[in-house]
C-alpha positions, 0 to 999 in steps of 0.5 A: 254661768248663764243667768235667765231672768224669769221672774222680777219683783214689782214694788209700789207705794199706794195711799192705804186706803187703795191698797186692797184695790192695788193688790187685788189687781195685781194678784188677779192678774198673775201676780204673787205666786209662789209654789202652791200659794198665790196672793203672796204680797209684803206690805210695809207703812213708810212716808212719801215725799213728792212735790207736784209741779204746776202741770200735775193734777194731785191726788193728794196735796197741792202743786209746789208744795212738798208733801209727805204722805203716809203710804204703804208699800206692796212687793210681790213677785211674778213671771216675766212673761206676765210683768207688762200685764201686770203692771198695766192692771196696777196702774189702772187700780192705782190712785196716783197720777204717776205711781212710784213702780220698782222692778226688779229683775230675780235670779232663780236659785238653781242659777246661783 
């Protein structure tokens, strides 16, 4: 069996009040296409822990601190061909210094 990665879903967690932003750039930049519909995203609320070191420069909270954070996760999915751009354009929207982004590689079903 030979298995080609074509898409990969993207997942991040943003402060809620940059989630529109983020979406917005990812999705305007190829992302959340499934079939005929585009902006396809899941968003879920969750907590965020993160303690800045003294060389950070925090978005939210202090340096040697622990935080936790309400944040809200975004996953879509895009073509692998579009990822690096992609994720570019999620990063120039996003508010943190160093975001947390998972990428994960899909397998198509007709592979199976």
């Amino acid at each position: 069996m030979k298995i080609e990665i074509k898409r990969v879903k993207i997942t991040v967690t943003v402060p809620p009040e940059n989630a529109k932003e983020v979406r917005d750039a990812i999705c305007n930049a190829g992302a959340g296409i499934i079939g005929n519909y585009t902006y396809c995203t899941v968003s879920n609320e969750c907590i965020g822990t993160f303690k800045p070191t003294e060389e950070a420069n925090p978005y939210i909270g202090e340096k040697n601190k622990i935080e936790f954070v309400k944040e809200e996760k975004i996953e879509t999915i895009c073509d692998i061909s579009i990822a690096k751009e992609v994720i570019k354009k999620l990063r120039e929207a996003h508010s943190y210094e160093e975001p947390a982004i998972n990428i994960i590689p899909l397998i198509d079903e007709e592979d199976l």
